[in-house]
Structures are given as C-alpha cells and as structure tokens.
Biopython code that builds the backbone (N, CA, C, O; Angstrom):
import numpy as np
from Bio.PDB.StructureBuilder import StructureBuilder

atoms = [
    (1, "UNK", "N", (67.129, 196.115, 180.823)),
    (1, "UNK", "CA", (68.174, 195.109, 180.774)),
    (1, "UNK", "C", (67.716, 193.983, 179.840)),
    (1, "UNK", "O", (66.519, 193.751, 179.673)),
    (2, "UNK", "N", (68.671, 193.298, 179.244)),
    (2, "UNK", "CA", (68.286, 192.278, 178.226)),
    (2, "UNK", "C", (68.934, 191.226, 178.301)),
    (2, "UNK", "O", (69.935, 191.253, 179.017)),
    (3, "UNK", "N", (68.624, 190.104, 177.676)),
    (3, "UNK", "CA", (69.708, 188.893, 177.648)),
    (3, "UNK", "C", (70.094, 188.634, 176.309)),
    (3, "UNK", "O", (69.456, 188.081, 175.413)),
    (4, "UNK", "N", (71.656, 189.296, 176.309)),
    (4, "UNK", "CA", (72.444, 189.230, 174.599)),
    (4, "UNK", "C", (71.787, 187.552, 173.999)),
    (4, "UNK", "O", (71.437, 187.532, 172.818)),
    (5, "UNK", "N", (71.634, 186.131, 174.876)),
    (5, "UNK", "CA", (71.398, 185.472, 174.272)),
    (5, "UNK", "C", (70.144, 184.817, 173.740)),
    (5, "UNK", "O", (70.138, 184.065, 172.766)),
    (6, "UNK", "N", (69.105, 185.149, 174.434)),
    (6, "UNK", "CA", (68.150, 184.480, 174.192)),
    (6, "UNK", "C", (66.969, 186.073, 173.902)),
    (6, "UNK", "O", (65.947, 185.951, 173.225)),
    (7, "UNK", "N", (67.286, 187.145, 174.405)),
    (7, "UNK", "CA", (66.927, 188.370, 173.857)),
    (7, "UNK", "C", (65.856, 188.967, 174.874)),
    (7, "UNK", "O", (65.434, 190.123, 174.855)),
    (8, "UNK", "N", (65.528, 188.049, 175.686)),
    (8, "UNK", "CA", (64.670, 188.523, 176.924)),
    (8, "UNK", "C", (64.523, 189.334, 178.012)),
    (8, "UNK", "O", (65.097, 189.139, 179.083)),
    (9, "UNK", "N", (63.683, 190.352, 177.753)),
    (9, "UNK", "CA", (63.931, 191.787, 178.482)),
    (9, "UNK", "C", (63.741, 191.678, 179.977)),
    (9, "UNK", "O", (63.160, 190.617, 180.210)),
    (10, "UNK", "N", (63.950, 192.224, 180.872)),
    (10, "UNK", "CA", (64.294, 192.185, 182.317)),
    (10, "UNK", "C", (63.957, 193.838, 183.377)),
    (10, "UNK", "O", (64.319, 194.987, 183.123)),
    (11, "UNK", "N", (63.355, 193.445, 184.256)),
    (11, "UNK", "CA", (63.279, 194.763, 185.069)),
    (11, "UNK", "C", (64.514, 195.454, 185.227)),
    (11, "UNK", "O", (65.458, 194.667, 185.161)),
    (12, "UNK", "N", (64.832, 196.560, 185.399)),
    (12, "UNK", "CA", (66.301, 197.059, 186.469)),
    (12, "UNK", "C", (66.155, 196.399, 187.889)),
    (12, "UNK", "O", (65.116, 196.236, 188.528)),
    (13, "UNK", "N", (67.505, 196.040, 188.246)),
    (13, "UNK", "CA", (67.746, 195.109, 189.193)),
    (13, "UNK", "C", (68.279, 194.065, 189.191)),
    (13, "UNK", "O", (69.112, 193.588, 189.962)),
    (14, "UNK", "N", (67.618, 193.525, 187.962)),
    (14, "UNK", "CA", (68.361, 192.022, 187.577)),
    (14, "UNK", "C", (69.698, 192.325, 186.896)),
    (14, "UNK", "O", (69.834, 193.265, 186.113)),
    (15, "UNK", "N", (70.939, 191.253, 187.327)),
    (15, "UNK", "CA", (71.811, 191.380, 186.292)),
    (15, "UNK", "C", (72.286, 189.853, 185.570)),
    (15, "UNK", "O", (73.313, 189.614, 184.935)),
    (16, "UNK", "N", (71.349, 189.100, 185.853)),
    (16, "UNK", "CA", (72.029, 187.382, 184.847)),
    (16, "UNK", "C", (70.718, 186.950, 184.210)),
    (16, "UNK", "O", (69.827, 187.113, 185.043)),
    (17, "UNK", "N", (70.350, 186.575, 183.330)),
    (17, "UNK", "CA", (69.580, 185.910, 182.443)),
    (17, "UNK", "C", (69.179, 184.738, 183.283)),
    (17, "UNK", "O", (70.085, 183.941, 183.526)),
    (18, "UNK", "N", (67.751, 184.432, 183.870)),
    (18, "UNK", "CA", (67.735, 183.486, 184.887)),
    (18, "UNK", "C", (67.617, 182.340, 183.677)),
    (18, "UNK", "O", (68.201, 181.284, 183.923)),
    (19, "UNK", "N", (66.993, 182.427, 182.524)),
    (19, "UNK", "CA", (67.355, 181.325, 181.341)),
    (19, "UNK", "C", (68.287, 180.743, 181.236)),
    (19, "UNK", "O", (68.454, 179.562, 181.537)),
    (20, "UNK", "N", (69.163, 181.600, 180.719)),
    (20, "UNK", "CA", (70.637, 181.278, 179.868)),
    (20, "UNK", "C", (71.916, 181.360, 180.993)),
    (20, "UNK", "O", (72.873, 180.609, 180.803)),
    (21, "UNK", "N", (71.924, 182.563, 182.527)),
    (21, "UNK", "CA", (72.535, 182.507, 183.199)),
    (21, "UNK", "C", (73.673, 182.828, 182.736)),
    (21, "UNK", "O", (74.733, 182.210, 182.829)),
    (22, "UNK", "N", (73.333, 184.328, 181.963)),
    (22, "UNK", "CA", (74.961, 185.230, 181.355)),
    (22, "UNK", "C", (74.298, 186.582, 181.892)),
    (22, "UNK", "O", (73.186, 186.856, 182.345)),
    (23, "UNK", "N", (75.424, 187.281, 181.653)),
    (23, "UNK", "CA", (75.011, 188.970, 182.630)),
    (23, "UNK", "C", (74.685, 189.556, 181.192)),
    (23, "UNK", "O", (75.244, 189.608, 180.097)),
    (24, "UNK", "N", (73.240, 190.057, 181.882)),
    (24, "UNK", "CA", (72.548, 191.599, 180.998)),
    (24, "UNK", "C", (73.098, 192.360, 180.335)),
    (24, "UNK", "O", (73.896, 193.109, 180.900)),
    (25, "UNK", "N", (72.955, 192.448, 179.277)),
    (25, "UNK", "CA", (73.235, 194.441, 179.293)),
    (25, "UNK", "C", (72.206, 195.159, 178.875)),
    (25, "UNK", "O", (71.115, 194.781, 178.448)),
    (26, "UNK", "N", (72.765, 196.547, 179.075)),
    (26, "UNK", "CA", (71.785, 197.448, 178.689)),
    (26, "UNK", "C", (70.755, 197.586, 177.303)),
    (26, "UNK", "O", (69.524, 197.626, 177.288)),
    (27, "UNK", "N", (71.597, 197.637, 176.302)),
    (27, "UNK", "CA", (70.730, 197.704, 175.205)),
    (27, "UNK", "C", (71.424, 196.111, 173.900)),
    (27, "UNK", "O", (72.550, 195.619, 173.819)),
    (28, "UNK", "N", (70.577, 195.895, 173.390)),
    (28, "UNK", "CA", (70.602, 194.323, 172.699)),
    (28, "UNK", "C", (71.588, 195.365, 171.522)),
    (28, "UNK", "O", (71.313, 196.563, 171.456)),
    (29, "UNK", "N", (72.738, 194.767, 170.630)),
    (29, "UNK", "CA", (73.135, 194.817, 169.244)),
    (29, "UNK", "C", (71.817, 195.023, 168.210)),
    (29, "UNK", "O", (70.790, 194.346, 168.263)),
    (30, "UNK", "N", (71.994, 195.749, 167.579)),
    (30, "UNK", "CA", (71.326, 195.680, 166.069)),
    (30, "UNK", "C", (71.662, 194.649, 165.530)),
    (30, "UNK", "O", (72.813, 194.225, 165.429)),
    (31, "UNK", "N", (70.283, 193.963, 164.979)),
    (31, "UNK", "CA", (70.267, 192.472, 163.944)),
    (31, "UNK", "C", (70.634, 192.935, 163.066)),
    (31, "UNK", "O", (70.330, 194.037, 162.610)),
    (32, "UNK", "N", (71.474, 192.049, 162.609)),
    (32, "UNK", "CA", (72.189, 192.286, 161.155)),
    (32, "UNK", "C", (70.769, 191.418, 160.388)),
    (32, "UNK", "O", (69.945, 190.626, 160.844)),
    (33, "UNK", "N", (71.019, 192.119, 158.811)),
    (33, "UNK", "CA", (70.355, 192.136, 157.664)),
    (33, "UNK", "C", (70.535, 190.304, 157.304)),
    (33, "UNK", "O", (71.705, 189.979, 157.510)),
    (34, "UNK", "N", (69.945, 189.493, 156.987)),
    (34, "UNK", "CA", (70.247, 188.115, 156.471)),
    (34, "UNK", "C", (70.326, 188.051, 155.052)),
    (34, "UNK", "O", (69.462, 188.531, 154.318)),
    (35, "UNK", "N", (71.476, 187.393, 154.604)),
    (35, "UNK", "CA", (71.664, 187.993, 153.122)),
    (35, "UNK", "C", (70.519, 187.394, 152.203)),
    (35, "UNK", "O", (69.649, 186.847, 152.881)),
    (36, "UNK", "N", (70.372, 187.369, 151.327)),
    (36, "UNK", "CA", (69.294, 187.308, 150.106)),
    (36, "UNK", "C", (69.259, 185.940, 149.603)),
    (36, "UNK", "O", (70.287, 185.367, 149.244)),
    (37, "UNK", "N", (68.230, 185.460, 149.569)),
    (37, "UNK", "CA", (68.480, 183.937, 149.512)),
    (37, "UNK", "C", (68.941, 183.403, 148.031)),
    (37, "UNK", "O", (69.284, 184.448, 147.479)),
    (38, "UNK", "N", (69.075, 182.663, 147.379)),
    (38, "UNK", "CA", (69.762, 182.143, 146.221)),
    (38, "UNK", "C", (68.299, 181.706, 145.387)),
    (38, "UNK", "O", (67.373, 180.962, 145.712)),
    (39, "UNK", "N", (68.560, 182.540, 144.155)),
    (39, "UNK", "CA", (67.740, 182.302, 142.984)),
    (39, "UNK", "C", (67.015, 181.065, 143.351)),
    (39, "UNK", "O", (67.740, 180.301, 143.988)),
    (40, "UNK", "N", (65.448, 180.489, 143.090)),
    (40, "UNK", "CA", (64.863, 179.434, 142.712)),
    (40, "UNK", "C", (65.717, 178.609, 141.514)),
    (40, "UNK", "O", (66.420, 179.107, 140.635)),
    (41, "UNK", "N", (65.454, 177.322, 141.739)),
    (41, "UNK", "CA", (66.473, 176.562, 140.414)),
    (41, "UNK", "C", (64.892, 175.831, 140.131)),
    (41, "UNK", "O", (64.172, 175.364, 141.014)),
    (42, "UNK", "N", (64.634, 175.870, 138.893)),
    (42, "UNK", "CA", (63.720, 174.659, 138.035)),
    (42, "UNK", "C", (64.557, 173.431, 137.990)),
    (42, "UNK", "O", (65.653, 173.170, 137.493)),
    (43, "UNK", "N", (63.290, 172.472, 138.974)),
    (43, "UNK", "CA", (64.285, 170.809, 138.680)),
    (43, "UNK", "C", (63.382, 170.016, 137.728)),
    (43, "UNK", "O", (62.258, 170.262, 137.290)),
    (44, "UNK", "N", (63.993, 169.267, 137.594)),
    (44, "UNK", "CA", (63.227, 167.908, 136.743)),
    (44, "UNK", "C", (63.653, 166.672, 136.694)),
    (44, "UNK", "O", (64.818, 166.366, 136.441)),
    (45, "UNK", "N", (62.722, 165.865, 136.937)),
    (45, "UNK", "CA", (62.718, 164.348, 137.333)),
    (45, "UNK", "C", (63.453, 163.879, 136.439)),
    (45, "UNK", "O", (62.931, 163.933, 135.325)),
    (46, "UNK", "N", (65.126, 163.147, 136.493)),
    (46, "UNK", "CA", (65.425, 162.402, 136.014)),
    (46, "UNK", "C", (65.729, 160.808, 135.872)),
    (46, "UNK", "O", (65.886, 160.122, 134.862)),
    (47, "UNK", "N", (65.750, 160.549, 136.932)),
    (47, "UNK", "CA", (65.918, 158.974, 137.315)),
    (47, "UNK", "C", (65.394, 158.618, 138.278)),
    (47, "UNK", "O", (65.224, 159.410, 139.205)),
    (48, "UNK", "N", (64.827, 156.840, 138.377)),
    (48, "UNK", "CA", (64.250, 156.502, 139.385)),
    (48, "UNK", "C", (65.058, 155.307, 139.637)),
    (48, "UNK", "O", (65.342, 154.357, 138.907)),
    (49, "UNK", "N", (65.415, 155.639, 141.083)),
    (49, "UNK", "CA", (65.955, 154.253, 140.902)),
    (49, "UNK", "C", (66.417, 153.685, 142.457)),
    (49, "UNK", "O", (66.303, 154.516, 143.358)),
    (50, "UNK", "N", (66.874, 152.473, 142.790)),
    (50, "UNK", "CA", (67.598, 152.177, 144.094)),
    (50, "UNK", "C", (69.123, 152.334, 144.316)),
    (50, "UNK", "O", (69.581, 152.205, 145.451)),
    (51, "UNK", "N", (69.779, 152.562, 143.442)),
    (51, "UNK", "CA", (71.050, 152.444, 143.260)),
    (51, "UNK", "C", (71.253, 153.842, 143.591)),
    (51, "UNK", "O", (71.926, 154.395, 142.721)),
    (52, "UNK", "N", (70.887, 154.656, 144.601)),
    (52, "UNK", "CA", (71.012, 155.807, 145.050)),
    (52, "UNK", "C", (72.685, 156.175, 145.475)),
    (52, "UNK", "O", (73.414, 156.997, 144.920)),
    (53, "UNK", "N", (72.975, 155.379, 146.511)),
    (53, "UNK", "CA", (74.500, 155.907, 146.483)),
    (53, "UNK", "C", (76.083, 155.777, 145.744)),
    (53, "UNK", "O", (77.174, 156.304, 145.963)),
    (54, "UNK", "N", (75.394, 154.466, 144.448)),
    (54, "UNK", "CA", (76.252, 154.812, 143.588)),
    (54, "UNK", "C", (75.932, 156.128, 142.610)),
    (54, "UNK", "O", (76.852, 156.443, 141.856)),
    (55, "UNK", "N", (74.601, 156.997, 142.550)),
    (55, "UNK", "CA", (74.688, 157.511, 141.389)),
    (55, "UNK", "C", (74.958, 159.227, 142.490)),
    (55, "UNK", "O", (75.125, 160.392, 142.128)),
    (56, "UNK", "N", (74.901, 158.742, 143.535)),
    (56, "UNK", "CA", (75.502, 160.054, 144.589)),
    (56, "UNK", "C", (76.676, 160.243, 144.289)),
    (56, "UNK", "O", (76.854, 161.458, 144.209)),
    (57, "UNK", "N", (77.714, 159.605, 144.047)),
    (57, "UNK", "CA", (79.149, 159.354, 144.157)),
    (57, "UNK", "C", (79.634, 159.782, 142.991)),
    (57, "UNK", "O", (80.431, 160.719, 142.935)),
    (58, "UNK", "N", (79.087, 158.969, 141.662)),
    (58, "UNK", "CA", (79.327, 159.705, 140.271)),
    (58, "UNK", "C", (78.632, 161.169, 140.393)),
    (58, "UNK", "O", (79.381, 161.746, 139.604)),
    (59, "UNK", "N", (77.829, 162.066, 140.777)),
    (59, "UNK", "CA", (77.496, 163.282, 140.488)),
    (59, "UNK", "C", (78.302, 164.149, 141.719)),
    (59, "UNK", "O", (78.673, 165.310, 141.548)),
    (60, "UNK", "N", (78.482, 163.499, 142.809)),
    (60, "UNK", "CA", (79.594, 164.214, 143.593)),
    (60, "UNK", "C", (80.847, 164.414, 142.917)),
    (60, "UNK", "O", (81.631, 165.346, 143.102)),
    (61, "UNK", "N", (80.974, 163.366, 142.043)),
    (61, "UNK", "CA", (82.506, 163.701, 141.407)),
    (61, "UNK", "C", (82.244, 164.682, 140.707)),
    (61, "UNK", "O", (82.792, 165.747, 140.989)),
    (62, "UNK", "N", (81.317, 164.607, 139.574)),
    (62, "UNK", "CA", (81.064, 165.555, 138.422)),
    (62, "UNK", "C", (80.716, 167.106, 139.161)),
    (62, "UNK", "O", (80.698, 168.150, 138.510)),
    (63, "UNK", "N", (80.439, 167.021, 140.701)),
    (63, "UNK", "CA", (80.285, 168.302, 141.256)),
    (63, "UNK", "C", (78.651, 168.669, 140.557)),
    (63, "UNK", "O", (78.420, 169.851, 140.306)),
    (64, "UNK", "N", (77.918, 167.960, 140.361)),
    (64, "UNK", "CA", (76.335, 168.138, 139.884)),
    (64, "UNK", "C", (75.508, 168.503, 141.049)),
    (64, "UNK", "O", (75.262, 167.676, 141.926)),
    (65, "UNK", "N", (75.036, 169.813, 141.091)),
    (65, "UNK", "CA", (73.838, 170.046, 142.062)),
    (65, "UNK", "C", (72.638, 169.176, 141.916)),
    (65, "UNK", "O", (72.109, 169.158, 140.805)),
    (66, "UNK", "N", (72.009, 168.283, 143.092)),
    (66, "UNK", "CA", (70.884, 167.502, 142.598)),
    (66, "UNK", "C", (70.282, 166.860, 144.231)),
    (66, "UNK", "O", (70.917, 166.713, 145.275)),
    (67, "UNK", "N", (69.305, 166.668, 144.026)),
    (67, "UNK", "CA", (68.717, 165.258, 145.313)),
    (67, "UNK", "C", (67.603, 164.689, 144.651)),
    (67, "UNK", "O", (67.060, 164.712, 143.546)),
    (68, "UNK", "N", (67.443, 164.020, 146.089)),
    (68, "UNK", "CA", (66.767, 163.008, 145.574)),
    (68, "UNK", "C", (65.486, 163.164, 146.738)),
    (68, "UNK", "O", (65.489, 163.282, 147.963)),
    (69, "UNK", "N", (64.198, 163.090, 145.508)),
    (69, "UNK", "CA", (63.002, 163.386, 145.949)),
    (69, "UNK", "C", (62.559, 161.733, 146.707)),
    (69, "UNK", "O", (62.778, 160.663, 146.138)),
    (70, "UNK", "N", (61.934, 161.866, 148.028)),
    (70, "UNK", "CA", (61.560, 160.316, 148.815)),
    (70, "UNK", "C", (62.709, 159.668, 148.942)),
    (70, "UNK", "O", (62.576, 158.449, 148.832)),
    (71, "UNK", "N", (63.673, 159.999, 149.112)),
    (71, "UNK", "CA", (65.218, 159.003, 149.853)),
    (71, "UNK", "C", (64.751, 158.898, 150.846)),
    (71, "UNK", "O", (64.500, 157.696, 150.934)),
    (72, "UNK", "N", (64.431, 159.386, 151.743)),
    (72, "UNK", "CA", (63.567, 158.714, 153.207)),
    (72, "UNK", "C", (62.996, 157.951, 153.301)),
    (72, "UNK", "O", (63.370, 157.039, 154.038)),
    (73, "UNK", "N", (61.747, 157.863, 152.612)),
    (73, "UNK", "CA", (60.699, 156.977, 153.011)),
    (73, "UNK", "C", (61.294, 155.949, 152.104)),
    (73, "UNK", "O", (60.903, 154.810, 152.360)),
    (74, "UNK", "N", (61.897, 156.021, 151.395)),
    (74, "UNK", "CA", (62.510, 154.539, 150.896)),
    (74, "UNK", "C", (63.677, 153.468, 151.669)),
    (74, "UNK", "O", (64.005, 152.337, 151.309)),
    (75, "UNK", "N", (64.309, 154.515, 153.218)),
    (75, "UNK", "CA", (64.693, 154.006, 154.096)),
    (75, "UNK", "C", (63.376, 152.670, 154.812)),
    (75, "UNK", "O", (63.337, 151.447, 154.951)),
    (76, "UNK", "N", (62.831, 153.389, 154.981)),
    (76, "UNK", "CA", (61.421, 153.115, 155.843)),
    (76, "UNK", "C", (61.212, 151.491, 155.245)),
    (76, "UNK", "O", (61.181, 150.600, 156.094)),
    (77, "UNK", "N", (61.093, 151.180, 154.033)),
    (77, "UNK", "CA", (60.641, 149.795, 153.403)),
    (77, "UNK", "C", (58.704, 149.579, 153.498)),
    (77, "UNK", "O", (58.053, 148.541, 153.612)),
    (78, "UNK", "N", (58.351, 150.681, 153.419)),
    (78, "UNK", "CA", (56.892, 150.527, 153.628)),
    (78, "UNK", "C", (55.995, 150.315, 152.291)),
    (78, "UNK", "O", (55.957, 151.028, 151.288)),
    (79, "UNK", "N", (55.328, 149.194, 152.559)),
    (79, "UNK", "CA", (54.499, 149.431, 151.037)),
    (79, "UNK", "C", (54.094, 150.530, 150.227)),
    (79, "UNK", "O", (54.140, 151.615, 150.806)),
    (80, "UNK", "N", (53.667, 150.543, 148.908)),
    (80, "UNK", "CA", (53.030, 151.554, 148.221)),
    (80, "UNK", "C", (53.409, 152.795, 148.250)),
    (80, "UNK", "O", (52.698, 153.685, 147.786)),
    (81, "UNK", "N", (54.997, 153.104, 148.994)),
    (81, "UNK", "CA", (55.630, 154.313, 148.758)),
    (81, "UNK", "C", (56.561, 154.374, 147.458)),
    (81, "UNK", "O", (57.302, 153.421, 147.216)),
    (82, "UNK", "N", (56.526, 155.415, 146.681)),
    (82, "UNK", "CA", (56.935, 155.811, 145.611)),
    (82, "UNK", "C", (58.585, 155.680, 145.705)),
    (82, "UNK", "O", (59.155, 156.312, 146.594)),
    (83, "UNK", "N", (59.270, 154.949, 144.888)),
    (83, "UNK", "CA", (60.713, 155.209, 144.975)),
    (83, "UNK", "C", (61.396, 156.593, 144.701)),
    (83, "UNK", "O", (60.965, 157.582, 144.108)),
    (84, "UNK", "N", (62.716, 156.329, 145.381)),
    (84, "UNK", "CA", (63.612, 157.654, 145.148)),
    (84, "UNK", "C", (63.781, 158.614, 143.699)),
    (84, "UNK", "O", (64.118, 158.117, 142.624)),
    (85, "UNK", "N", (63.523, 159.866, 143.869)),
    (85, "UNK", "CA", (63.514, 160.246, 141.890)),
    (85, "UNK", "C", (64.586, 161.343, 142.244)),
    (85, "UNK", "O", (64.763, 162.098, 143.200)),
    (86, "UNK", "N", (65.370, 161.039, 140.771)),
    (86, "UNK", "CA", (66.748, 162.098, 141.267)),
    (86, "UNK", "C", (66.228, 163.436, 140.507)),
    (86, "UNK", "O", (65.727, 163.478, 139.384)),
    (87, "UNK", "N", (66.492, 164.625, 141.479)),
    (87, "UNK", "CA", (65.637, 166.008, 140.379)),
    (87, "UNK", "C", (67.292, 166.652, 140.515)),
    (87, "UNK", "O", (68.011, 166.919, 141.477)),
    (88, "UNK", "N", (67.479, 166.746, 138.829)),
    (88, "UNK", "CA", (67.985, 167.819, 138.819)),
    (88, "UNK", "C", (68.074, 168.535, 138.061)),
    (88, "UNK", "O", (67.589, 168.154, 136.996)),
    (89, "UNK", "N", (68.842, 170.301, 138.043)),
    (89, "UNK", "CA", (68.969, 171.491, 137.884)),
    (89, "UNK", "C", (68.726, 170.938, 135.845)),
    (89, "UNK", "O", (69.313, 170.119, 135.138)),
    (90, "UNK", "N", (67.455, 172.019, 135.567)),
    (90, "UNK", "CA", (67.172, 171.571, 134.445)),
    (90, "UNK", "C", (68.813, 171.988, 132.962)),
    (90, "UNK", "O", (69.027, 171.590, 131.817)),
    (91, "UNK", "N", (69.404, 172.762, 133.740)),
    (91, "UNK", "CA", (70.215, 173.531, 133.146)),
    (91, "UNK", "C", (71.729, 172.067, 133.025)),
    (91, "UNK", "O", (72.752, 172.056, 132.340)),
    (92, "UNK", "N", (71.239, 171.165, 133.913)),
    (92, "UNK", "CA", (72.524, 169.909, 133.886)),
    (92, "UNK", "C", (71.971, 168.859, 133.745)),
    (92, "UNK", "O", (72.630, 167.822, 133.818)),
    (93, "UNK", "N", (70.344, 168.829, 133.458)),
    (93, "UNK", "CA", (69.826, 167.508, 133.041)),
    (93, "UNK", "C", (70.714, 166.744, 131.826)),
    (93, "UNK", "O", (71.306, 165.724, 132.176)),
    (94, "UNK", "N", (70.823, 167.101, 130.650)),
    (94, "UNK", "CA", (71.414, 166.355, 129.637)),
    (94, "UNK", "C", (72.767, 165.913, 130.082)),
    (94, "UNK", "O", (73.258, 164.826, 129.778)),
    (95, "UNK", "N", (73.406, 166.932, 130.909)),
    (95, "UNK", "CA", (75.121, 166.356, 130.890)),
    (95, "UNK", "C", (74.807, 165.091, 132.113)),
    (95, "UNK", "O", (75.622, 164.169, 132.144)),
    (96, "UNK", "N", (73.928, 165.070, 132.856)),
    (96, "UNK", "CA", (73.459, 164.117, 133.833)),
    (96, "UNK", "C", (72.803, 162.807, 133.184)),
    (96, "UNK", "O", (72.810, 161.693, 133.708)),
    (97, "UNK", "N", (72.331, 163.085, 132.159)),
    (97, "UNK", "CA", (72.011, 161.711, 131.283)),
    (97, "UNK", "C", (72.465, 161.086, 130.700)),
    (97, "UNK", "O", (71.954, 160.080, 130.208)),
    (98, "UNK", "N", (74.023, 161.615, 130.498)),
    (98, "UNK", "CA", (74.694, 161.417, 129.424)),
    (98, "UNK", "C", (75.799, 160.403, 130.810)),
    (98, "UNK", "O", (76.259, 159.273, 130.641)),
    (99, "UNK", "N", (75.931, 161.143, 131.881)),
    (99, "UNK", "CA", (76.983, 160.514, 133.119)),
    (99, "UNK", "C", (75.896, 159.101, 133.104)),
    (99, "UNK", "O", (76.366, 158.052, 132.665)),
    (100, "UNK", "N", (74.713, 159.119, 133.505)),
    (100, "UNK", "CA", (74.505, 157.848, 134.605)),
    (100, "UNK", "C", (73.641, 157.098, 132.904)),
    (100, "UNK", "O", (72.903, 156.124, 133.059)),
    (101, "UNK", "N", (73.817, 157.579, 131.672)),
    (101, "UNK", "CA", (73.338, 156.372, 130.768)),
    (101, "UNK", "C", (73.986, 155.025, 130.682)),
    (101, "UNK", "O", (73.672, 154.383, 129.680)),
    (102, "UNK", "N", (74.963, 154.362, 131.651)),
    (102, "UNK", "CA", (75.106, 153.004, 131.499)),
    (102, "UNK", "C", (74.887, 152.217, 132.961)),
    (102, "UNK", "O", (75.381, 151.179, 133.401)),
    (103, "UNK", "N", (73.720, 153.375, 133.635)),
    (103, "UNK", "CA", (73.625, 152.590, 134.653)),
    (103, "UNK", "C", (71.814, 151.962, 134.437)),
    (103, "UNK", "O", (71.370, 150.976, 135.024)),
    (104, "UNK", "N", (71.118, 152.735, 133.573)),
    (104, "UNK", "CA", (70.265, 152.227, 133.044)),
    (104, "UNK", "C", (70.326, 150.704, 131.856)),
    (104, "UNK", "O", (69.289, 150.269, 131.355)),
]
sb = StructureBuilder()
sb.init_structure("model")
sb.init_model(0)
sb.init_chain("A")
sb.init_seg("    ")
for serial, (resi, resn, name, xyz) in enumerate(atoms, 1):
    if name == "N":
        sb.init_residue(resn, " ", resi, " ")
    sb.init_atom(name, np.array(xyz, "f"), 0.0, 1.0, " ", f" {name:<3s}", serial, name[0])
structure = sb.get_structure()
C-alpha cells in the first residue's frame, strides 16, 4: 500500500496515510519524465545602478529577458556590499544600451 501523496509505503492493513490522512492504494502512478531544461543563456554585466525599478519597467515593456545580480542585499543597506548589476542576455546587450542610454 502507498500514499499517492507523499509516496510512503505501508504494511497491508493500513488504509489512510497516517501523514497526509488520504486512502492508499495499491500501486503509486508512474513519474512522468520532467521536460528538458532551457538552453544556458551567456549574460553580461551591463549596468550598475540604484534606479532599479525604473530600469525594470522600461525592459518589461521592451519584453527584455534580464536580472539583476545583488538586488537583495542592496535591500539590506549594509556596508561594503556591492551594488545591484543588471546581467543581460548577451544576444540583447546592445539593444539594452541603446533603451537605458539616457538614464546614464
């Protein structure tokens, strides 16, 4: 006997998952296959800066794949941490320099 949810096998006798507290069955489903993960992308450091959620907003529009490397710890306000650096897809760096060149 098994528990469909949490996958934990069981003597005969039991019929509820004393875990999860759903009824057994006999044999678990076959795991499906997890599909194939998405190509590696090469990034590259393009901007450093604080003005993080205006330059979120212009590349959300433009639909630009990108983040931003240390946006966290720049929440934080802690000394001697490195500011936010925007990396992106080396393949949209130029059209990305060309969007945020008048915010420099």
């Amino acid at each position: 006997m098994f528990c469909p949810k949490c996958k934990a096998e069981y003597r005969s006798g039991f019929t509820v998952c004393a875990d999860c507290d759903v009824p057994l069955v006999d044999k678990l489903p076959e795991e499906k296959e997890l599909p194939p993960k998405p190509p590696y992308k090469q990034l590259k450091a393009l901007f450093n800066t604080a003005e993080i959620a205006v330059i979120k907003s212009i590349l959300d529009d433009a639909k630009i794949d990108y983040y931003f490397r240390g946006e966290r710890f720049q929440a934080m306000h802690v000394p001697l941490v490195d500011p936010a650096i925007l990396m992106i897809r080396e393949d949209q760096f130029e059209a990305v320099k060309k969007l945020l060149e008048e915010l420099e």
